[in-house]
C-alpha positions in Angstrom: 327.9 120.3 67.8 324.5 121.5 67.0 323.6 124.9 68.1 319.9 123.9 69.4 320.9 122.9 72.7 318.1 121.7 74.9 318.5 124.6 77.4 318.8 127.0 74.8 315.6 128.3 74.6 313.5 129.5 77.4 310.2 128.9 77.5 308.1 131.8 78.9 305.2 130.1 81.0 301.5 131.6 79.7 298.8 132.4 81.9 295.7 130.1 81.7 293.2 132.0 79.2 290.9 133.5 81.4 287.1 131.7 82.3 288.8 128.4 80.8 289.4 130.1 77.1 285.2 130.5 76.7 283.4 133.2 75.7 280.9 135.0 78.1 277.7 134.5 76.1 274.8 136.9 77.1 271.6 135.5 76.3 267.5 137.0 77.0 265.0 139.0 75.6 265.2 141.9 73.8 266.2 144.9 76.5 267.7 142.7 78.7 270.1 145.1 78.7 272.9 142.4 76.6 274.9 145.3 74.9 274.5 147.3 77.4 275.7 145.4 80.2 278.2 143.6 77.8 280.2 147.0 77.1 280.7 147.3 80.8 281.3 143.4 81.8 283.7 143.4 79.0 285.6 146.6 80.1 285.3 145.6 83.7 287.1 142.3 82.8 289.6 143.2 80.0 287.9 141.3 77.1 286.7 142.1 73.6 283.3 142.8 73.6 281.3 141.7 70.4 277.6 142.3 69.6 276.1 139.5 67.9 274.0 141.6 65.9 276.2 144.2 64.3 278.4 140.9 63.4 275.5 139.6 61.6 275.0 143.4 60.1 278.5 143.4 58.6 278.3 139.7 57.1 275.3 140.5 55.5 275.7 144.3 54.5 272.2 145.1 55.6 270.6 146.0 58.8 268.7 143.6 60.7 265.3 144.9 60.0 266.5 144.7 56.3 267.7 141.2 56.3 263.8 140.4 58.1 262.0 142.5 55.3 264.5 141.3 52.0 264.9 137.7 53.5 262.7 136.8 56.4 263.2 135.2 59.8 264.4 132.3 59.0 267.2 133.5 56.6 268.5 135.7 59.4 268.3 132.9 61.7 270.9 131.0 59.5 273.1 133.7 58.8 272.7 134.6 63.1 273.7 130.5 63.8 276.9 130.8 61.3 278.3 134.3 62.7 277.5 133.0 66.2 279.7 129.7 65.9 282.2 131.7 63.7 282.8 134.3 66.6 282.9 131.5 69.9 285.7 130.2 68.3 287.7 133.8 69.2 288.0 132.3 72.6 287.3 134.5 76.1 284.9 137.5 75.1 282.1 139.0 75.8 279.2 138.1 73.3 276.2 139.5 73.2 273.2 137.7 71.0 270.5 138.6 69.5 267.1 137.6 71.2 266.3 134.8 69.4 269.8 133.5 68.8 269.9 130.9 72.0 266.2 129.7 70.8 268.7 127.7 67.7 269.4 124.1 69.2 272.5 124.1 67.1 273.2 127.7 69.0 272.3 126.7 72.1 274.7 123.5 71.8 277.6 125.3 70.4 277.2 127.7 73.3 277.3 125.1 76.2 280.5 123.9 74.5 282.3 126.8 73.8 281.1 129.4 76.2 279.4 130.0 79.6 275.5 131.1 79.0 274.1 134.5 80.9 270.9 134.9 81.2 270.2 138.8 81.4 266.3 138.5 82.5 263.5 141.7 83.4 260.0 141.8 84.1 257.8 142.8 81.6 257.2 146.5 81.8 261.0 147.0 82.1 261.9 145.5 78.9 258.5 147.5 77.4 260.1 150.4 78.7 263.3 150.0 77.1 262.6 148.3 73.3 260.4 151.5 72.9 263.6 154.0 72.9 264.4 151.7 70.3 261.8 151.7 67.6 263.6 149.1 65.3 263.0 145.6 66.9 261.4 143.8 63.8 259.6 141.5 65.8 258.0 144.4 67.3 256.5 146.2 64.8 252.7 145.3 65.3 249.8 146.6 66.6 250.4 145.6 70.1 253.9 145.2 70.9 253.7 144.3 74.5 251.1 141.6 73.5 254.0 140.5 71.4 256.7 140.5 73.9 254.5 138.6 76.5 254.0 135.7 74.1 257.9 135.7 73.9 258.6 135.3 77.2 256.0 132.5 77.2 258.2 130.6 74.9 261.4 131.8 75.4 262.3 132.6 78.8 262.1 128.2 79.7 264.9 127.9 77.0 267.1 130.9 77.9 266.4 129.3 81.5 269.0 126.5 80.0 272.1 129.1 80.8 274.5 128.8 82.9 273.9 131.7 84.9 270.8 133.8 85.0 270.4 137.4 86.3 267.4 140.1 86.8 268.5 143.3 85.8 265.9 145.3 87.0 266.2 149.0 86.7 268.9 149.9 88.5 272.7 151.1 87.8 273.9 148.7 84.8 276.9 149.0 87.1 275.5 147.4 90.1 274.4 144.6 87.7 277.8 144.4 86.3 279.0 143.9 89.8 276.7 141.0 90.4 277.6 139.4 87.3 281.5 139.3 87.7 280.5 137.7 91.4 278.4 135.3 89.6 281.4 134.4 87.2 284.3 133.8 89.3 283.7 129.9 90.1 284.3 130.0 85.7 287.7 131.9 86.1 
């Protein structure tokens, strides 16, 4: 008689992975508040939270404004695209992209397959207000950066406007957009 009955093991049922096994992909501009919010949405939730960028910083052993000045654009762009698709494959998370990483078609495809888009959107003099704490936004670094972030929204914002979900985050409590988001995810549990 062979000692592998049937009944002999018992399978322990799995919970479904959580938001269908996709990542939460945050998506917008610059200051949007991505990792920011991202930290918390991914504590709020119990996921991994992954910044895009710091991702790309490890795979390349150089910071970002480094891989733009050694490299350029579009080099970063590649490397951004293969770290992206290598990192929705981790199932549910919380991923935060660069600005420029949903502009990729091949991004922005791989996204709608693997994950659920969020579209962390503010008005112009909030995002100002923030990227200037933060002096290192290569794309930036001109004579009139607010010049330069207007002409991004111009081409950017009708492409992030392909997400899933989109959100203004204003300038209140990254909480009280945390809350909204988690609302705005639940028909995706």
């Amino acid at each position: 008689m062979s000692s592998h009955s049937p009944h002999s093991a018992t399978a322990t049922p799995t919970a479904p992975a959580p938001y269908g096994g996709k990542a939460i992909v945050l998506v917008g501009l610059m200051g949007a508040g991505k990792t920011t919010v991202g930290r918390r949405l991914a504590q709020r939730l119990d996921l991994p939270f992954v910044d895009a960028d710091a991702e790309v910083e490890a795979a390349a052993g150089l910071t970002i404004p480094e891989i733009f000045e050694r490299h350029g654009e579009p080099a970063f762009r590649d490397g951004e695209r293969k770290v992206i698709a290598r990192l929705l494959s981790n199932g549910p998370q919380v991923l935060a992209t660069g600005g420029g990483a949903f502009m990729d078609p091949e991004t922005r495809a791989r996204v709608a397959e693997e994950g659920i888009s969020v579209w962390l959107k503010a008005d112009l003099d909030v995002l100002m207000k923030r990227v200037g704490k933060r002096p290192t936004r290569p794309l930036l670094k001109a004579d009139n950066p607010r010049a330069i972030m207007e002409k991004l929204m111009a081409e950017r914002n009708p492409v992030y406007a392909e997400a899933d979900i989109a959100l203004e985050t204003g300038e209140g409590p990254h909480e009280e957009v945390v809350d909204r988001l988690v609302t705005l995810l639940e028909p995706y549990k």
